[in-house]
C-alpha positions in Angstrom: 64.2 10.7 -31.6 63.1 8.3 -34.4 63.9 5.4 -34.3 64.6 4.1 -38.1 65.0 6.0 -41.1 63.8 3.0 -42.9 60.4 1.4 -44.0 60.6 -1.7 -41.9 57.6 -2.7 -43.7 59.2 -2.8 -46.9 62.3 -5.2 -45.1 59.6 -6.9 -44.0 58.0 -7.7 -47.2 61.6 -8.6 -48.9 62.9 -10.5 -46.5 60.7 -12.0 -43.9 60.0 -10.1 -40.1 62.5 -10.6 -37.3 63.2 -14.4 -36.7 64.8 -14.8 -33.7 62.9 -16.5 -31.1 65.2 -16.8 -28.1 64.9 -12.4 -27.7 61.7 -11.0 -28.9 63.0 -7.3 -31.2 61.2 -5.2 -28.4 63.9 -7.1 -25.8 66.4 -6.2 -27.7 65.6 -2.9 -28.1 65.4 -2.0 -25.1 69.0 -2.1 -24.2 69.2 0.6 -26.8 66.6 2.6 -25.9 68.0 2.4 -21.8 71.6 3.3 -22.8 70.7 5.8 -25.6 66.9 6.6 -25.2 66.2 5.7 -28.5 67.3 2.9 -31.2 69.8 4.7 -33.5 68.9 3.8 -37.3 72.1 2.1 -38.3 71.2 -0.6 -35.1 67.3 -0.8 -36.0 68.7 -1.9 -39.3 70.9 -4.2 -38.4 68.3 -5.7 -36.0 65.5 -6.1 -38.9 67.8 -7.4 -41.6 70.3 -9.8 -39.5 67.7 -10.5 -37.3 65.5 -11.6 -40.2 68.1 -13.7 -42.2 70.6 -14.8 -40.0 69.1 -14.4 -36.2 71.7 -16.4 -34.7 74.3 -14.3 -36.3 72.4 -11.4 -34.5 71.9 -13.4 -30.9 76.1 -13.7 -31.2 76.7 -9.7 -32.1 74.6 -8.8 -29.3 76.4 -11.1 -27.0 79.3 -10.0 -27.8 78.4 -6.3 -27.4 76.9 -6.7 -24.3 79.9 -8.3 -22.8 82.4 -5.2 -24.1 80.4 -2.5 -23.3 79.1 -3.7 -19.4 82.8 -4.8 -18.4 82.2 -5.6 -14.2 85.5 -3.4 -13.8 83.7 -0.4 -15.2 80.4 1.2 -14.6 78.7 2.4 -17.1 79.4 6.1 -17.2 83.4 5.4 -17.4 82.8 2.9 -20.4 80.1 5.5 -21.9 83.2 8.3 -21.7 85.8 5.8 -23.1 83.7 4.8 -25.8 82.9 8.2 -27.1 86.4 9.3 -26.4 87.7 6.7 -28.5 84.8 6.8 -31.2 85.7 10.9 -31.4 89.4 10.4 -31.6 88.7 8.8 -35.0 85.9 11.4 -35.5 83.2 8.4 -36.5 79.7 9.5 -36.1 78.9 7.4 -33.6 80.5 8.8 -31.0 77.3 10.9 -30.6 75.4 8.3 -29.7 77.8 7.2 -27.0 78.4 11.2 -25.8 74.7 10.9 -25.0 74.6 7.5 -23.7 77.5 9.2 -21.3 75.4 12.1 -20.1 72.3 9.9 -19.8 74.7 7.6 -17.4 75.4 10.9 -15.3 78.4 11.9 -16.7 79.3 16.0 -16.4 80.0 18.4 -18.8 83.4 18.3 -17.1 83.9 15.4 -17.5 82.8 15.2 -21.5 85.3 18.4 -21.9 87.9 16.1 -20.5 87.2 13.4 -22.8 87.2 15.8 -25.8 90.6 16.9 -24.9 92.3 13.6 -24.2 90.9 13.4 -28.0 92.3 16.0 -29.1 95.8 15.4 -28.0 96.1 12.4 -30.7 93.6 13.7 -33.1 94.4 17.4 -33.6 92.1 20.2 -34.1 89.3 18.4 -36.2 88.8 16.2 -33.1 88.6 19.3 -30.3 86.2 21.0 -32.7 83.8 17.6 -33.7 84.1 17.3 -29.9 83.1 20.6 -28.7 80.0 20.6 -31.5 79.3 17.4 -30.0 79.1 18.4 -26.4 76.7 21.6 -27.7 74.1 19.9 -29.8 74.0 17.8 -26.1 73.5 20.9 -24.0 71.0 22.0 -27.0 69.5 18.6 -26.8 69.4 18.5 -22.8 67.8 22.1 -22.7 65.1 21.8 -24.7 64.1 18.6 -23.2 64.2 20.3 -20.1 61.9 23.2 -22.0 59.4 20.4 -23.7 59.0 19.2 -20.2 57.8 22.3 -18.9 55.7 23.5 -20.9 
């Protein structure tokens, strides 16, 4: 996976490199990279712009995200199936990212299914079919991981 679709050199240059100094960029993106395996582009963005003009901004969005999405009542492969269930209900692209993060936290394709269809009961056909393409390009994904690993 790729981690930006953007020249950070060229944020760099216009704006001035990653400023906060309480979490070094790498520290922060390793959360990411754990939950996900990779920093999605939109969040690599948000971590070279904000973090270069208004780190403290940045240190309070992280805070805050961290706190939602590692609730002590939840581990993290119930809040990874919540999240996508609820991103996919609205069909937002994002809930890719946390389909993944899901299945990386040991989640089943069962269990993905059942989110998709919980979806799908409040947002109709368009969510039961983003859902099941979802859950293939995963299984696509997952396979030919499992190929590249072999080979």
């Amino acid at each position: 996976m790729v981690d930006a679709n953007f020249d950070k050199d060229a944020v760099k240059r216009e704006i001035g490199a990653y400023a906060d100094t309480e979490k070094p960029l790498a520290e922060r993106e390793r959360g990411y990279k754990d939950l996900i395996g990779y920093v999605p582009p939109r969040i690599a963005a948000r971590l070279a712009v904000t973090g270069a003009l208004d780190p403290e901004l940045l240190a309070l969005q992280e805070a805050a995200r961290q706190r939602a999405m590692d609730p002590a009542c939840f581990d993290t492969k119930t809040a990874q199936l919540m999240v996508f269930g609820m991103l996919l209900a609205k069909l937002l692209d994002a809930a890719t990212l946390h389909a993944r993060a899901a299945r990386r936290a040991g989640a089943t394709w069962e269990e993905m299914q059942a989110v998709v269809s919980l979806a799908y009961i409040y947002g109709g056909m368009p969510v039961a079919n983003r859902g099941a393409e979802i859950v293939a390009q995963l299984i696509e994904s997952e396979s030919n991981d499992r190929i590249d690993q072999h080979a």
